[in-house]
C-alpha positions as CSV (number, residue, x, y, z in Angstrom):
1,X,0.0,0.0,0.0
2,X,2.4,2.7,0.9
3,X,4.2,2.2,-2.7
4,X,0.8,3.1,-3.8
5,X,0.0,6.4,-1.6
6,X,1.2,8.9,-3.8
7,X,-0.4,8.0,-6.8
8,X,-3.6,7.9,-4.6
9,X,-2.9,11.5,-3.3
10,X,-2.8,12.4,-7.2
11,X,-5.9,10.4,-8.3
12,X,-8.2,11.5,-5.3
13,X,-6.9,15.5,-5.9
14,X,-7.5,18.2,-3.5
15,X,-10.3,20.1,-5.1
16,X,-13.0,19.7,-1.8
17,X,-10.9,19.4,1.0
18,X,-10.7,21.8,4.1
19,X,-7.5,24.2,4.2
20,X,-5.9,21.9,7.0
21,X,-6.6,18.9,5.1
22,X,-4.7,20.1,2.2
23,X,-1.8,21.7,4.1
24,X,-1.2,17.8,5.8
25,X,-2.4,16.0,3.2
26,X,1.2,17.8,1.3
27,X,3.3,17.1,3.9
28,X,2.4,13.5,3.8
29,X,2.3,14.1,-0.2
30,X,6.1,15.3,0.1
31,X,7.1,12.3,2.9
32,X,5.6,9.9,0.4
33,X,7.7,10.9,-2.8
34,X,9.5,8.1,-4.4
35,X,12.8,8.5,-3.2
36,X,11.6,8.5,0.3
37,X,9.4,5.3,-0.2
38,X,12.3,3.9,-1.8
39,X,15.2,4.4,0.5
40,X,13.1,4.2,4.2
41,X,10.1,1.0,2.7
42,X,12.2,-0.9,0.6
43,X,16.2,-0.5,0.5
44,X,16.4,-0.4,4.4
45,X,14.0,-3.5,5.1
46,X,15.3,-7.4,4.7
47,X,14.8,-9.2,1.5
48,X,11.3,-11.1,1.5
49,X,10.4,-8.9,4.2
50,X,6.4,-8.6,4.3
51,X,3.5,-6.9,6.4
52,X,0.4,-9.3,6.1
53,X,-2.9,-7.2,4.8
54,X,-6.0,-8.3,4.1
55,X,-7.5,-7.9,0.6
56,X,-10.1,-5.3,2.5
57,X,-6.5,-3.2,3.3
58,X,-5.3,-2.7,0.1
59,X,-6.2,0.4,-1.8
60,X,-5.7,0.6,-5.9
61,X,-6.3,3.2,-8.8
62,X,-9.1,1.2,-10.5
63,X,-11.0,0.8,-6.7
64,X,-10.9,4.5,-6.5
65,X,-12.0,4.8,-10.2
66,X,-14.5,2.4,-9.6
67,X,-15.8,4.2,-6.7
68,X,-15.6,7.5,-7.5
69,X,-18.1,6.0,-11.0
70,X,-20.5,5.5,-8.1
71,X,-22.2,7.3,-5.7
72,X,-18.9,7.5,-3.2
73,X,-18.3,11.2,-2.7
74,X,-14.7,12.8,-2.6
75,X,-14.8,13.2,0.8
76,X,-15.3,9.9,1.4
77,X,-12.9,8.8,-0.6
78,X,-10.3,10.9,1.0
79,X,-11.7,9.4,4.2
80,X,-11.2,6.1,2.8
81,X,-7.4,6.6,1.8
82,X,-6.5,8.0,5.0
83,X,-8.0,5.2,7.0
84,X,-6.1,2.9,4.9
85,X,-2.7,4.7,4.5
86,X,-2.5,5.5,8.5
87,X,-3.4,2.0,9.3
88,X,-1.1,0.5,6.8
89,X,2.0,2.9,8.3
90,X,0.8,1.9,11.9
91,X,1.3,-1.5,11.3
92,X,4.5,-0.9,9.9
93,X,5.7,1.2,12.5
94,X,4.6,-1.2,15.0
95,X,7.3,-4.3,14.0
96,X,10.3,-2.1,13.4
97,X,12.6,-1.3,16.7
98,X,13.7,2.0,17.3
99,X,16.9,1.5,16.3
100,X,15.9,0.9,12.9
101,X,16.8,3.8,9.7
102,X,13.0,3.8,9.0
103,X,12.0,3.7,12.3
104,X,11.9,7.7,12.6
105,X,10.2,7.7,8.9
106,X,7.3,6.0,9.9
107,X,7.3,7.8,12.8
108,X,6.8,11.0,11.4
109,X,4.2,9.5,8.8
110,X,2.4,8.4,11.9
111,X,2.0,12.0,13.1
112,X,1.0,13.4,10.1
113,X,-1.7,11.0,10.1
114,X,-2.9,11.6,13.4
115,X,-2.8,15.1,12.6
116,X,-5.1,14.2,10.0
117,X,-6.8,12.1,11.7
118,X,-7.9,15.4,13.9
119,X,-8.9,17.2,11.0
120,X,-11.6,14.6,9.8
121,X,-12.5,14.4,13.4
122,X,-13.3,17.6,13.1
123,X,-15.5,17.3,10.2
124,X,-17.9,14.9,12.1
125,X,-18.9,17.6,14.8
């Protein structure tokens, strides 16, 4: 999934969202560039290294498209890529010790999504 997260960001746009949405929505867009991804999710974990998901946790292009060619609203879409990205980094974040290069990495992802996670908190009141 995180591989995956920027190209989400790009298909789900910002067009709707709330000012503080966008502003953390960036940041995460910017801690999620390739490089990053690259270096922190791939080079610096073992070989054969895997997270189990379920089918349910995995988020692709042609689910959004299909969605978004229903009645599922942008917002809820955003929703729905948050909920998934943040609990995909959790889980993550939750195996590697602290000594570990991405340890910090998905760390800071973490907070961003919380930080997010406050905003769409928000939204519901």
């Amino acid at each position: 999934l995180i591989f995956g997260c920027a190209g989400v960001l790009a298909v789900l746009g910002l067009d709707a969202a709330a000012p503080g949405e966008c502003e953390l929505t960036r940041l995460l867009q910017d801690k999620l560039q390739y490089e990053m991804r690259l270096q922190y999710m791939k080079h610096y974990f073992p070989i054969d290294y895997t997270v189990r998901v379920q089918y349910e946790e995995v988020l692709r292009p042609s689910n959004i498209t299909r969605l978004r060619n229903g009645t599922v609203s942008e917002a809820a879409l955003r929703y729905l890529w948050f909920h998934v990205s943040s609990q995909a980094v959790l889980r993550i974040h939750e195996v590697l010790p602290e000594k570990h290069p991405s340890w910090k990495y998905t760390q800071e992802l973490c907070q961003l999504f919380d930080a997010l996670g406050k905003e769409y908190s928000q939204y519901r009141q």
